[in-house]
C-alpha positions as CSV (number, residue, x, y, z in Angstrom):
1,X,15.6,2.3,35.3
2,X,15.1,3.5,31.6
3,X,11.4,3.8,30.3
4,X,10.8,1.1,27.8
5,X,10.2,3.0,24.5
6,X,6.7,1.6,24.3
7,X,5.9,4.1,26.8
8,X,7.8,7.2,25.7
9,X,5.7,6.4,22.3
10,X,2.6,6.9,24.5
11,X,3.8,9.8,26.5
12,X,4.8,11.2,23.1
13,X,1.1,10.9,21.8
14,X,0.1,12.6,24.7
15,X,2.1,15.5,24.1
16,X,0.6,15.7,20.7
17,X,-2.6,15.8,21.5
18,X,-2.1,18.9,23.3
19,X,-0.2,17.9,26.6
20,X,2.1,20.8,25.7
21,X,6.3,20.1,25.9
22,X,8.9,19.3,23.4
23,X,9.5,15.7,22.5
24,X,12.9,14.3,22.2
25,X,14.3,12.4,19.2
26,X,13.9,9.7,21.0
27,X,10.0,9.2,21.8
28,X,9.2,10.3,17.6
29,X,8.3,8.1,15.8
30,X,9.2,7.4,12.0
31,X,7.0,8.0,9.4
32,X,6.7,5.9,6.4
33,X,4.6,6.9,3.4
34,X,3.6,4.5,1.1
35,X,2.0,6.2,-2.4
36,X,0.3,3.6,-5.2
37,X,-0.1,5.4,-8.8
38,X,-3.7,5.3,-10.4
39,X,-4.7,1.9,-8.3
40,X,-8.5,1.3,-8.6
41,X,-10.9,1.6,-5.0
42,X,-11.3,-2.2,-5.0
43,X,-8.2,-3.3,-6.0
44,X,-6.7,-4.6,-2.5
45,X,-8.6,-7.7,-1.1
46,X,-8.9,-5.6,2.2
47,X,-11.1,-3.3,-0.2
48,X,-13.3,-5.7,-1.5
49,X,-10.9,-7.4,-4.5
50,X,-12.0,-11.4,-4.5
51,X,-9.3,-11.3,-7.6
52,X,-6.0,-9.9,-6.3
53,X,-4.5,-11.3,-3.0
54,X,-2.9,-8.6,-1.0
55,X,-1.5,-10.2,2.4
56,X,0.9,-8.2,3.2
57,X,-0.9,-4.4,2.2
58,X,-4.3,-6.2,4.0
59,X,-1.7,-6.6,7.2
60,X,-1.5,-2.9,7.9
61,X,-5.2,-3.0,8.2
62,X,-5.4,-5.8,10.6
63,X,-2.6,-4.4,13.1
64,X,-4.1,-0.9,12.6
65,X,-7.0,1.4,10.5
66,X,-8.7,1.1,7.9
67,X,-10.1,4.5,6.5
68,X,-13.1,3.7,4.6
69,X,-14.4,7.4,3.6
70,X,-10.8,8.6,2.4
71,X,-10.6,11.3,-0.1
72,X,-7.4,12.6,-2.0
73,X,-6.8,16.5,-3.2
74,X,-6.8,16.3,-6.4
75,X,-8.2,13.4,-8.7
76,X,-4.8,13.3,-10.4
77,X,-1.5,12.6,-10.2
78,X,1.3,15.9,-9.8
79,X,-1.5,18.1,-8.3
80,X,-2.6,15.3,-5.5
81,X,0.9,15.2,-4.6
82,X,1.4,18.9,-4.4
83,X,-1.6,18.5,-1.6
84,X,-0.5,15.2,0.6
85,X,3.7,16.9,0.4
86,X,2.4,20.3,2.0
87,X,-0.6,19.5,3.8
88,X,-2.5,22.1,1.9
89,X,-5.0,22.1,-0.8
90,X,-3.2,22.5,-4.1
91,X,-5.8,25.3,-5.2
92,X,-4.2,27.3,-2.4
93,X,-1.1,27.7,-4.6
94,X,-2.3,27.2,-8.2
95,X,-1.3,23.9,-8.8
96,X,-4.9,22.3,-9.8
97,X,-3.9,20.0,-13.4
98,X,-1.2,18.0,-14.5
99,X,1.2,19.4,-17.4
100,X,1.3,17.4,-20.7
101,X,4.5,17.4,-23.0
102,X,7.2,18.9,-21.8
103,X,7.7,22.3,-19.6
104,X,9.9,24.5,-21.7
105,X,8.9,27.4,-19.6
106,X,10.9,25.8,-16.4
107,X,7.8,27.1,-14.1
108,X,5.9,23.8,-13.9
109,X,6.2,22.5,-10.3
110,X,5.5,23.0,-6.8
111,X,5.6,26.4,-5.8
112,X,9.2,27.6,-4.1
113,X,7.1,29.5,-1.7
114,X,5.5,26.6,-0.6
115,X,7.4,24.2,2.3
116,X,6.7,20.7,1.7
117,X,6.3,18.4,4.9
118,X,10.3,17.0,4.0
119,X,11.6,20.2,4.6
120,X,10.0,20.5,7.9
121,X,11.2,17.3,9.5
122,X,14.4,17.8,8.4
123,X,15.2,21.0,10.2
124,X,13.5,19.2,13.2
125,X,16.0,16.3,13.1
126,X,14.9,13.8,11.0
127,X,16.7,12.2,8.0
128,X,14.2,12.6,4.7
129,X,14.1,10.2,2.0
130,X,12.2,10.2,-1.8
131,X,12.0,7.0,-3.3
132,X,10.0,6.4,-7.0
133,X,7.7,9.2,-8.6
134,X,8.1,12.9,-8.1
135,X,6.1,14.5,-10.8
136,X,6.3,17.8,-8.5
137,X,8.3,19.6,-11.7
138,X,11.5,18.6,-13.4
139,X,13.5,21.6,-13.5
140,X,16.4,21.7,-11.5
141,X,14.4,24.1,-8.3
142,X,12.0,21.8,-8.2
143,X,13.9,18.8,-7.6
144,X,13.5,16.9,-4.8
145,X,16.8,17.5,-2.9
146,X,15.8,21.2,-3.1
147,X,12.1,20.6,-1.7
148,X,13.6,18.9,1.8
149,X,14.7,15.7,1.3
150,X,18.1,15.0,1.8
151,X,18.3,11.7,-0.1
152,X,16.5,10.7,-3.2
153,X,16.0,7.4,-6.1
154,X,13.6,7.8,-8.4
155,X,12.3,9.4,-11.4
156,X,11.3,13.0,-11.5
157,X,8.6,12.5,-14.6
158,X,4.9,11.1,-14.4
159,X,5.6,7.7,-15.6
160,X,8.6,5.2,-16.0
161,X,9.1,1.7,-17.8
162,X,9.3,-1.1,-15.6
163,X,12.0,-2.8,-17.5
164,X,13.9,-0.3,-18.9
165,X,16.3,2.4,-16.7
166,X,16.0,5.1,-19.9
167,X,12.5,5.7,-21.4
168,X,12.5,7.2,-24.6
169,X,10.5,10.4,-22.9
170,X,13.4,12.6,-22.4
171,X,16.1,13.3,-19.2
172,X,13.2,13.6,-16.6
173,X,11.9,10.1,-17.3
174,X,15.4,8.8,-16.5
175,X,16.3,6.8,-13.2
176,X,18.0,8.6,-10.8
177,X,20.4,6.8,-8.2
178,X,20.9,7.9,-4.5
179,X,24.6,9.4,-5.7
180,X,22.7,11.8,-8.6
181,X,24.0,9.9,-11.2
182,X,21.8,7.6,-13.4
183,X,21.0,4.2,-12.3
184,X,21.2,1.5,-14.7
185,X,19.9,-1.5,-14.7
186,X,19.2,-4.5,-17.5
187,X,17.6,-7.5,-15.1
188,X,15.4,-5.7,-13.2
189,X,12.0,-4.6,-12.1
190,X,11.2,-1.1,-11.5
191,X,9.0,-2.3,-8.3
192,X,11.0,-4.3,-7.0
193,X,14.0,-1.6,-7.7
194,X,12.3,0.9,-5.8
195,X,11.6,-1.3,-2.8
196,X,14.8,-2.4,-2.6
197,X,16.0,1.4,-2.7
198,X,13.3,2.4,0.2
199,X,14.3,-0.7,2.7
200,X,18.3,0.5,2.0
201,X,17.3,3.7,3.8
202,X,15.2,2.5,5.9
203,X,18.1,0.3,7.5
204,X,20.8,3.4,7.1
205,X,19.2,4.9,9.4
206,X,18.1,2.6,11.7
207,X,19.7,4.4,14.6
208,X,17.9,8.2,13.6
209,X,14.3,9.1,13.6
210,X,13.2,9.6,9.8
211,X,10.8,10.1,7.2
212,X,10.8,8.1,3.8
213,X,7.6,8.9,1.5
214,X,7.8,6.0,-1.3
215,X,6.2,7.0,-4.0
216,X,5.8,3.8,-6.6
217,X,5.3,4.1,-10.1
218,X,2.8,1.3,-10.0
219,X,0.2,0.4,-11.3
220,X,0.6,3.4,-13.5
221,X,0.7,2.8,-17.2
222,X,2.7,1.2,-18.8
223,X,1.2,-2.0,-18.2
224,X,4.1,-4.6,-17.3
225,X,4.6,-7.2,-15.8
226,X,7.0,-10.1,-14.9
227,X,6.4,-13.5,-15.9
228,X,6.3,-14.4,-11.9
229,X,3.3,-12.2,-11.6
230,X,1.6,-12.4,-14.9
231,X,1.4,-16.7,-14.1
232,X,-0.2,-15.9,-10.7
233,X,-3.1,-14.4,-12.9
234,X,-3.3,-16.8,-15.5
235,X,-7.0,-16.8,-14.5
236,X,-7.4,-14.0,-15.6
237,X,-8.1,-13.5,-19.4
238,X,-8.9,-10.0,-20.1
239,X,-6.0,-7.5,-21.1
240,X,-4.9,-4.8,-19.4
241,X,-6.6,-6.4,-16.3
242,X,-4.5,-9.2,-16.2
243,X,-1.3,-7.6,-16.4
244,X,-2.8,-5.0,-13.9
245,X,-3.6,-7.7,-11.2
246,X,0.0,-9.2,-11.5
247,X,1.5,-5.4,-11.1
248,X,-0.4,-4.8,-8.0
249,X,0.7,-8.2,-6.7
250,X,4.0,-7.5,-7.0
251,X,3.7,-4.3,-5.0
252,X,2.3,-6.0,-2.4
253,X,5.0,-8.0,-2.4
254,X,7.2,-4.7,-2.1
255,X,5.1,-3.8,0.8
256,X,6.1,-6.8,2.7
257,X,10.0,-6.2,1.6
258,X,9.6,-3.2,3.9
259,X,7.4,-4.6,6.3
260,X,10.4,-7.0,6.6
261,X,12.7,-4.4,6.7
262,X,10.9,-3.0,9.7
263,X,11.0,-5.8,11.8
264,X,14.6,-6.7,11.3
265,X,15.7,-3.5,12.5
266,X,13.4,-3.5,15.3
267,X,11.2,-0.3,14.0
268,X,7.7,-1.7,13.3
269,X,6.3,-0.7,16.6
270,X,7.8,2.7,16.6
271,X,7.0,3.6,13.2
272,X,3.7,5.8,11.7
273,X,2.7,4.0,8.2
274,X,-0.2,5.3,6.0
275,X,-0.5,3.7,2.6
276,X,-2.9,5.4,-0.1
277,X,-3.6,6.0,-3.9
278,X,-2.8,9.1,-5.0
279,X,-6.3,9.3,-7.2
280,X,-8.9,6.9,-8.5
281,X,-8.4,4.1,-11.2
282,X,-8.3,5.4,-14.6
283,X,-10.2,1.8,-15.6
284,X,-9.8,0.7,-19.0
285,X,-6.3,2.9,-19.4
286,X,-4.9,0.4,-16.9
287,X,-7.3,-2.2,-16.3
288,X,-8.2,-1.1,-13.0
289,X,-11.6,-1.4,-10.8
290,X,-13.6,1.7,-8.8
291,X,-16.6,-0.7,-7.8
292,X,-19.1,0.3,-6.3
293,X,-18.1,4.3,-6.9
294,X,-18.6,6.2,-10.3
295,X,-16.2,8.0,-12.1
296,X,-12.0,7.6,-12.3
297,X,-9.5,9.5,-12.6
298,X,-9.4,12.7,-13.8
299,X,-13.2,12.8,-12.4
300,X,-14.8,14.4,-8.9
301,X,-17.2,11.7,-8.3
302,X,-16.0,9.5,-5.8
303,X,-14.5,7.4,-8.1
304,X,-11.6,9.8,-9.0
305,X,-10.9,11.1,-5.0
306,X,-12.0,8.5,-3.0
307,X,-8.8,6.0,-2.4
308,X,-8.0,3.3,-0.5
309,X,-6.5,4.5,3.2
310,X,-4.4,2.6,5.3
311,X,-2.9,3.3,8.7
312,X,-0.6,1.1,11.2
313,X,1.3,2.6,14.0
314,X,1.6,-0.1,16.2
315,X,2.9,1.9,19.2
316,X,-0.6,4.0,19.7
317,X,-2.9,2.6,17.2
318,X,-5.7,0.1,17.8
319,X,-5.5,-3.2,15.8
320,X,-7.8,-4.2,12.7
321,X,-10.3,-0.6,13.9
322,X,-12.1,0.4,10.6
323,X,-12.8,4.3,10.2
324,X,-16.1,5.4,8.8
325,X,-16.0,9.4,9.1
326,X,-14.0,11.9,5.7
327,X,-10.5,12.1,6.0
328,X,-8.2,13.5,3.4
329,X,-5.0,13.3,2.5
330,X,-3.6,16.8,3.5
331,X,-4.4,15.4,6.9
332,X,-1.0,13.6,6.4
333,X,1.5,16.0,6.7
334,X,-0.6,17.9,9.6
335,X,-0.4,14.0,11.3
336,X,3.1,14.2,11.2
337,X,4.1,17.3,12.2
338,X,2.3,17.0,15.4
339,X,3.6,14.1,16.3
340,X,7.4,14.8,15.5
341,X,6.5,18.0,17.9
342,X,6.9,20.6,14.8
343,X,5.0,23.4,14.5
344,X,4.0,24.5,10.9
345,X,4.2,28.0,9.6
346,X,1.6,30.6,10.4
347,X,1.8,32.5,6.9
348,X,1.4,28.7,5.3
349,X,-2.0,27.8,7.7
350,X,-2.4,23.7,6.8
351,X,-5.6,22.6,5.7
352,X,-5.1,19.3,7.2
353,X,-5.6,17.9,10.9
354,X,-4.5,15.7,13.0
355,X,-6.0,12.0,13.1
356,X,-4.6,10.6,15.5
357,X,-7.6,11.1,18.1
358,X,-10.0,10.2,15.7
359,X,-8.2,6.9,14.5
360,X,-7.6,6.2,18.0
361,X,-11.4,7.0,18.8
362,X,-10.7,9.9,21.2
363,X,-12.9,12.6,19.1
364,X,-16.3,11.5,18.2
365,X,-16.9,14.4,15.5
366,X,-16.2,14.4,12.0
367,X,-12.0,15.8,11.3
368,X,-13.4,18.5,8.8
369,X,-16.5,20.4,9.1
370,X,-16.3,20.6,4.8
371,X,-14.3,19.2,2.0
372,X,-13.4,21.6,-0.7
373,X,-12.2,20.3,-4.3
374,X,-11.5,22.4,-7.5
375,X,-10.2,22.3,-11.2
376,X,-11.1,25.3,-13.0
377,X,-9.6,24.6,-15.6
378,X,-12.0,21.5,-16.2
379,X,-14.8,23.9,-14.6
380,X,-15.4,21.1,-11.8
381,X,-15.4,21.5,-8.8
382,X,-17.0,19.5,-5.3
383,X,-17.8,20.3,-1.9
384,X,-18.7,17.8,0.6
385,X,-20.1,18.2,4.0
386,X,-21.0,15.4,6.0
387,X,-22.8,12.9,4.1
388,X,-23.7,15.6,1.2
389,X,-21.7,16.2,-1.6
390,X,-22.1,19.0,-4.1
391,X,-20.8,17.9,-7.3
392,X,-20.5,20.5,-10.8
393,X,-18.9,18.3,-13.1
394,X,-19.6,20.5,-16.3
395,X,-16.7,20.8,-19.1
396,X,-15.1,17.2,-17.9
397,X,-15.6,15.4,-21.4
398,X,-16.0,12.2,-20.1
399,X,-19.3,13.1,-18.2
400,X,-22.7,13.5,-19.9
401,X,-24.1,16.7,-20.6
402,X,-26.6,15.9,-18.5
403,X,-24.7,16.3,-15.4
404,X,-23.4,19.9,-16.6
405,X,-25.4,21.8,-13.7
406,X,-24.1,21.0,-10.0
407,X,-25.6,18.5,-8.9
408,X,-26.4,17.2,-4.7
409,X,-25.8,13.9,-3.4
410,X,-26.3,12.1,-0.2
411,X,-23.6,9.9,-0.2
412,X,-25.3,7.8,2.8
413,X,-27.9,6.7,0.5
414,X,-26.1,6.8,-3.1
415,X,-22.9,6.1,-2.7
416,X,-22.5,5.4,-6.6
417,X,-23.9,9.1,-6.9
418,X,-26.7,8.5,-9.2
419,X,-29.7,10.3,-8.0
420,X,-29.4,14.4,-7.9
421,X,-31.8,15.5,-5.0
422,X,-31.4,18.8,-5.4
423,X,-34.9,19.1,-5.6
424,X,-35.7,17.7,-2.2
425,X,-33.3,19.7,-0.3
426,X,-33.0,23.0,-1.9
427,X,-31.6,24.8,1.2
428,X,-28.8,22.3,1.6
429,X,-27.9,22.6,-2.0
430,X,-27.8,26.7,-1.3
431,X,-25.8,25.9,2.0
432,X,-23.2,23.7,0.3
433,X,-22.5,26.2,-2.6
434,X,-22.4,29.2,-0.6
435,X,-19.5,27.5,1.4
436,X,-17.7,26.6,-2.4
437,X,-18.4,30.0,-3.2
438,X,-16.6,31.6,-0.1
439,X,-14.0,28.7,-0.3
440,X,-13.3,30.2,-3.7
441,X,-13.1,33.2,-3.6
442,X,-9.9,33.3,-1.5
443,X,-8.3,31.1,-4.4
444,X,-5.8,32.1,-6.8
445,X,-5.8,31.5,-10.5
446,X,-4.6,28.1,-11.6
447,X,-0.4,28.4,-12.5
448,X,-1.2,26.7,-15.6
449,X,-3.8,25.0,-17.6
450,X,-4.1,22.1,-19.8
451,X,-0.7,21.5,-22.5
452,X,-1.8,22.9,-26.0
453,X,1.8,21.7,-26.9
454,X,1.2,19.0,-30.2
455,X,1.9,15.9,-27.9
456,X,-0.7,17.2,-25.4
457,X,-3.3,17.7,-28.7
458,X,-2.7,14.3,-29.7
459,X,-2.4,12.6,-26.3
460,X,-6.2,14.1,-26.1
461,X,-6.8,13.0,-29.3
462,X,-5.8,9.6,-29.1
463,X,-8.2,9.0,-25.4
464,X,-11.1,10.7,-27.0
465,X,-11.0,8.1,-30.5
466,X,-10.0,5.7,-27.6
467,X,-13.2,6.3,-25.9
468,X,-15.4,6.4,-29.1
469,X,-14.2,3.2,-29.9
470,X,-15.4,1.4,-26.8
471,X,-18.2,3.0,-27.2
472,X,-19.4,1.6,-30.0
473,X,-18.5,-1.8,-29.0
């Protein structure tokens, strides 16, 4: 008589862990990544939110875990992705900042040399699928097809409109069907577009293990929203929040398209789900909430890495477990390839690890000994190490000049990272940026730096008098 698949699952987490052996298409699982764009810390009801119902995103926490100390790579958008694609900090390769304006060099992107976690699990077997955002460079080697995913729909710039298939932002802001060929549309949502897009692989390959990372455009700016959602928040009176609240809600309603999806092809059990930000809430840009942490995106406080974290594989996972210790990101990719059985490249060492014994509550220690963040061409940088984080902030014009010098937190205590104890605890402050230090010094320089093209100048510009303005208020 067969083995149920239930029980391969299980035999295939123990070979994971360590039990040694090759696992067979059969007993991997899928893996389904689910990327928000700039969504605030508390902006799920499963985070906190009394103002945004989330049933069906608040599900994967209930049937699995909730990650509460989960950091990203990067506190911004192309070079967080960079990190959570390869399993590797960013700073390994150079790829610390965003690009403004347009790349007329052709070298913005993800390294070639790197090898992105799509390119693994396709040469072990597994059918790969990009849905939504790339923002991993727009020139023709960077483009997704040539980074390991065999199928792709989506857009390959840093924002999209939500009502319109052409922006007016040039060819890389442009919708991009699953032929290649631009995808219209004139009645449409780009949400709900994008879901739709992710379930119709998800049931083309029903039959084959794969891995789909869906990266949605929302809630990025531009603030839209249907009339559908917007009357759910009629509550609501404040602008962009409002329109923000009704943009989440309808990608939680996307989440439960594929949730759907799932089921009716008989795959929930038997597929690995994580769903994340890729950075902190940028607040008033697009009306979004960080409570109770400081700082946003663009920022190394906690309010610019520290992201909602979600994980359901019903197969090996407990049910509704919450997760208290660091986890990151990169530890993605290393999650994955582990369980498909792959082993990653020596010359390309990941800096991620493998959570399923912690989620499952196997290993009591911490996943990583240290944290390492850095955006030099900001000048910030971070470090954190079990409940102390080691914060230089100086440069970053949004912070107080105050805050210039690094300063030590003990995140236990201060999780809104007000007080600097430096002071008290001289030797863990030497401790922490001796290890940033040695971190460092095996880094290369950034590829690039910030745009000083004249839309870059004036996009700065234009947040600064932005900022000033509220200011005043």
């Amino acid at each position: 008589m067969e083995i149920p698949w239930i029980r391969r699952l299980h035999l295939a987490v123990a070979l994971a862990l360590g039990a040694g052996g090759a696992l067979g298409a059969a007993e991997r699982p899928n893996f389904l990544f689910i990327l928000s764009d700039d969504q605030g810390f508390q902006d799920l009801a499963v985070q906190g939110s009394s103002e945004i119902p989330t049933p069906h995103i608040d599900s994967l926490a209930r049937q699995g875990v909730r990650c509460t100390q989960a950091y990203v790579s990067a506190p911004m958008c192309s070079p967080s992705r960079a990190g959570l694609l390869t399993g590797r900090s960013q700073s390994r390769f150079g790829h610390e900042i965003n690009w403004e304006g347009r790349d007329s060099t052709g070298r913005k992107g993800l390294p070639i040399a790197e090898r992105t976690i799509a390119e693994y699990l396709r040469a072990a077997g597994y059918r790969t699928g990009c849905v939504g955002k790339w923002h991993l460079g727009d020139a023709p080697q960077f483009h997704p097809r040539r980074r390991g995913f065999e199928q792709y729909f989506g857009h390959l710039g840093g924002s999209h409109d939500y009502f319109r298939a052409k922006g007016d932002r040039g060819a890389s802001y442009a919708l991009e069907g699953w032929d290649g060929k631009p995808f219209e549309f004139e009645d449409g949502y780009l949400t709900e577009i994008n879901a739709q897009a992710a379930t119709e692989f998800i049931h083309r390959h029903r039959a084959e293990p794969w891995f789909l990372y869906l990266a949605f455009n929302a809630p990025h700016t531009p603030t839209q929203a249907t009339r559908k959602y917007l009357e759910r928040f009629a509550h609501v009176k404040e602008e962009p929040r409002r329109t923000y609240c009704a943009m989440v809600s309808a990608l939680d309603d996307a989440v439960g398209r594929l949730l759907a999806q799932l089921r009716a092809d008989g795959l929930e059990e038997k597929t690995f789900i994580c769903l994340l930000s890729d950075n902190g809430g940028p607040l008033e840009r697009n009306g979004s909430s960080n409570t109770p942490l400081t700082g946003e995106k663009g920022h190394l406080y906690e309010g610019g890495i520290r992201v909602p974290f979600l994980v359901q594989w019903k197969a090996a996972l407990p049910a509704g477990r919450r997760y208290d210790r660091p986890v990151s990101s990169l530890d993605l990719s290393a999650t994955a390839l582990a369980l498909a059985g792959v082993a990653p490249d020596p010359a390309r060492p990941l800096d991620g690890v493998n959570l399923l014994p912690f989620l499952r509550g196997e290993q009591g220690s911490d996943p990583h000994d240290v944290l390492f963040w850095r955006m030099k061409a900001r000048r910030i940088w971070a470090v954190r190490k079990g409940d102390w984080k080691l914060l230089s902030a100086h440069g970053w014009h949004d912070v107080p000049s105050s805050v210039a010098t690094p300063r030590l937190i003990q995140l236990a205590n201060d999780p809104a990272e007000r007080q600097d104890v430096s002071a008290q605890f001289p030797e863990k402050l030497a401790e922490l940026r001796a290890a940033y230090v040695v971190w460092e010094a095996g880094l290369p320089e950034p590829l690039w730096g910030p745009d000083d093209s004249p839309e870059a100048a004036e996009n700065r510009q234009n947040r600064t008098q932005r900022r000033a303005e509220k200011a005043r208020k």
